[in-house]
C-alpha positions, 0 to 999 in steps of 0.5 A, spaced: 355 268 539 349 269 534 343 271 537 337 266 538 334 268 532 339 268 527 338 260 525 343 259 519 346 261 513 343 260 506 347 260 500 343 266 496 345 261 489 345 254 491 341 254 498 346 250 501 345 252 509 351 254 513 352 255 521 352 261 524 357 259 529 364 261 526 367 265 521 364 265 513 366 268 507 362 265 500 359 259 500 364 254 499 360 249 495 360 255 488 363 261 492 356 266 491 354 270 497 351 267 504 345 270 507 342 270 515 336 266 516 332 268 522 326 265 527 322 270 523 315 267 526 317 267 533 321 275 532 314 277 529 311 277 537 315 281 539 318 285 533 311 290 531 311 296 528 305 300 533 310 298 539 317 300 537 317 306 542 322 306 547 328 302 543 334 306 540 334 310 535 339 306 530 339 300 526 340 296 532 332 298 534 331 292 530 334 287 534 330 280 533 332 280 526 339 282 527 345 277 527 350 280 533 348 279 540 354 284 543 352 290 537 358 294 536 355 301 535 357 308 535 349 310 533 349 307 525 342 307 522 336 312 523 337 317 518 333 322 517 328 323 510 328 330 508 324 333 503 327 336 497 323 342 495 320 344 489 318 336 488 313 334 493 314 327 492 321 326 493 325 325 498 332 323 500 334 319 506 341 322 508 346 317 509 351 322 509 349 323 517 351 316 520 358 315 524 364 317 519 359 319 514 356 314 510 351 309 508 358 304 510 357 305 517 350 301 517 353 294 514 361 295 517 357 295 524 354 289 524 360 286 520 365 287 525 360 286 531 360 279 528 367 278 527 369 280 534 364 276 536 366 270 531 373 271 534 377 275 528 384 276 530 384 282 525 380 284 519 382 286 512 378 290 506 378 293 499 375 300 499 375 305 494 373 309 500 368 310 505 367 302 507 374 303 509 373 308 513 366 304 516 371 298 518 377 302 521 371 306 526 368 299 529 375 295 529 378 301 533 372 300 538 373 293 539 381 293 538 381 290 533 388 290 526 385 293 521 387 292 514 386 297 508 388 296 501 385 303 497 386 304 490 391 309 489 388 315 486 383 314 492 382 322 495 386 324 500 380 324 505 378 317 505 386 314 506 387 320 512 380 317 515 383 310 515 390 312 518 387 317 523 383 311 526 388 306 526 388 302 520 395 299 516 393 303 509 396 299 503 395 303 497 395 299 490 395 301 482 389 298 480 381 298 481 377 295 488 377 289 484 385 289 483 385 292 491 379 285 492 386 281 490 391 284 495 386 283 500 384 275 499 392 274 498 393 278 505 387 274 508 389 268 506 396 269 508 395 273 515 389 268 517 385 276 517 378 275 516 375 279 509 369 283 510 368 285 502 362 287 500 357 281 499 363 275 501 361 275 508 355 274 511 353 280 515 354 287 512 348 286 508 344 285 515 346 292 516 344 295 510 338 291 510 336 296 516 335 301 510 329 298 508 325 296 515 326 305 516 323 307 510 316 302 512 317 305 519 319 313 517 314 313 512 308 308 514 309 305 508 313 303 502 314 307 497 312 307 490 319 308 489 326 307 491 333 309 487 339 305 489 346 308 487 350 301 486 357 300 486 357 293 490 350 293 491 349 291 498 344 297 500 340 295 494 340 287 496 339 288 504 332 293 502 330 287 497 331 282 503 328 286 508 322 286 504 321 279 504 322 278 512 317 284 513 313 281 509 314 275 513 312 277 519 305 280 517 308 287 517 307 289 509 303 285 503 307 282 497 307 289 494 314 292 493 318 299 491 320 300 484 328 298 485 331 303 481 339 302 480 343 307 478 351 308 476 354 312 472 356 311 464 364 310 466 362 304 470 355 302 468 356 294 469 348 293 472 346 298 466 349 293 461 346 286 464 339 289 466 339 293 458 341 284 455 337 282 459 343 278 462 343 274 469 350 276 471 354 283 469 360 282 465 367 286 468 366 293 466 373 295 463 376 301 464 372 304 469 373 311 471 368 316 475 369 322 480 363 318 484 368 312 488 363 309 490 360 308 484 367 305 481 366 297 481 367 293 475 364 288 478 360 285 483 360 279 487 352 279 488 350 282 481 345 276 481 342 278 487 342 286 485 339 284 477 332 281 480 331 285 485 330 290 479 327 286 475 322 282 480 320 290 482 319 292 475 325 297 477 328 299 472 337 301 471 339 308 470 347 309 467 349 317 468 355 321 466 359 325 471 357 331 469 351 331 470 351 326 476 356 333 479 350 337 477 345 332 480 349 333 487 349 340 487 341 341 486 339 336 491 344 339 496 341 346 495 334 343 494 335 339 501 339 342 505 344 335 506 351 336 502 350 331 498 356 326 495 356 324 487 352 318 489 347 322 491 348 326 486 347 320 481 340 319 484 338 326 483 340 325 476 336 319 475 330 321 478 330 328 474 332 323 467 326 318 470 321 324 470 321 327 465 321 320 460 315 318 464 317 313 467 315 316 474 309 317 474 305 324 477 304 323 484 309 317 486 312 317 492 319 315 491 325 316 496 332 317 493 339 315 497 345 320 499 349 315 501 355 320 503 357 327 505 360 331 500 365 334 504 370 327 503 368 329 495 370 338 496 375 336 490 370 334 485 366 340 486 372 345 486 
């Protein structure tokens, strides 16, 4: 069962509540995504930045605002912030060193966790990689089925990863949204829980974690965060842990300058933010060396488009070129072999800067998301 702390479920678009007590996907009033609320008031007595030490090094340190009372954890979260030299107010936090190599593990963690906890009998999901590779892990460490429907052309890394850990790997001519299909269709069918971005409650918590270890790494926000953003649930968990520390008295209403990055051969976020829309229209024919970034449309693009927007953040659209050379430069100026998100936000920045928007002497923390090594083909 949930944790104590957790209180409820709340529909981030209509605000109708749900209990935490069994399994959910969307909300089943108007189908958008479900967030965990928590005790915030009673967590603050005892969740307090100068008295954190003693508690483990991953993104279970901050229990009290975490949804699984039995985590399953292989040691997710608590990535370090390297500096990236030549740039003395830079930094990347590096994802590409979380358990099967990504940003993934963080929100496949609690997911799963919940799931087994919830009572799932199997699990299914549509990747284009690294999320696949996330949830494989965890539902080998509970014993738990696993589902993975993988769009064809996906590198033979990511599939290889799912089929060593255990998963049934059902590979499909299309996009992830084609893949998203395959997965309700086979959920539905099979009685599998769905642990698509944003269509359950909980992976958004794991993400989330980002957020609370920039303020404890840092002792600050800063100035700056750029987001690489396929599903955008990095960038909705970081929103949503600003609001709870905020909250629980740890941070003022100042924040970060949310910066979400795709790449020009999938940039449905760019579009919307550029319109001035509210909800991004499917991208079609997306393609991009960046996997991660290939995501034609996002359930939670609301969610991503006002945390840009209330920030006073702005969205960056980058070639895959230039996102290729943005992976090389971070890589040697960091000393993380970065993957093409990464690259992207290093791209991002460097455009940012030289137009000004940056501003001299900005404290601002990039994301790579990723390792290279999954990625050796696109920089051969």
């Amino acid at each position: 069962m949930p944790t104590d702390f957790l209180t409820g479920l709340e529909c981030s678009a209509c605000h109708q509540r749900q209990t935490p007590d069994r399994l959910h996907n969307l909300c089943p009033h108007c189908q958008k995504p479900l967030l965990a609320r928590y005790d915030l008031e009673r967590a603050a007595q005892t969740l307090r930045l100068g008295d954190m030490a003693g508690r483990p090094a991953s993104m279970w340190r901050y229990r009290e605002v975490m949804p699984a009372r039995r985590p399953l954890s292989l040691g997710e979260g608590w990535t370090p912030l390297l500096p990236v030299r030549d740039y003395p107010h830079l930094l990347v936090k590096d994802e590409a060193l979380n358990p099967t190599g990504s940003f993934k593990a963080r929100g496949l963690s609690a997911a799963v966790s919940m799931a087994v906890e919830l009572g799932a009998k199997g699990l299914v999901i549509p990747s284009a990689g690294n999320a696949a590779g996330a949830m494989s892990a965890y539902a080998a460490q509970a014993g738990l089925p696993a589902h993975v429907f993988m769009p064809a052309d996906v590198p033979a890394p990511f599939r290889i990863e799912c089929e060593v850990l255990g998963a049934t790997v059902t590979l499909v001519d299309g996009l992830i949204t084609d893949c998203g299909a395959r997965a309700r269709a086979a959920a539905q069918e099979h009685g599998w829980f769905d642990v698509s971005t944003l269509k359950e409650p909980y992976r958004v918590e794991g993400k989330k974690t980002l957020g609370y270890e920039l303020f404890e790494q840092l002792g600050r926000l800063p100035d700056v965060v750029i987001y690489p953003t396929g599903g955008g649930t990095g960038m909705v968990g970081m929103w949503k842990a600003f609001q709870e520390m905020e909250a629980m008295g740890w941070i003022d209403g100042r924040r970060p300058r949310m910066v979400s990055v795709q790449s020009t051969g999938c940039a449905p976020i760019v579009r919307a933010f550029e319109q001035g829309d509210q909800h991004a229209a499917m991208w079609e024919g997306a393609r991009t060396v960046a996997d991660g970034l290939r995501v034609p449309a996002a359930v939670g693009d609301f969610l991503i488009l006002q945390a840009v927007r209330e920030s006073s953040g702005t969205a960056v659209a980058i070639a895959d070129a230039d996102l290729l050379q943005g992976a090389r430069t971070l890589s040697r100026l960091s000393g993380t072999f970065a993957a093409p998100e990464g690259g992207a936000c290093m791209a991002a920045y460097l455009k940012l800067r030289n137009s000004g928007w940056l501003r001299d002497g900005e404290q601002v923390v990039l994301f790579n998301t990723g390792t290279g090594l999954k990625y050796h083909h696109a920089f051969a």
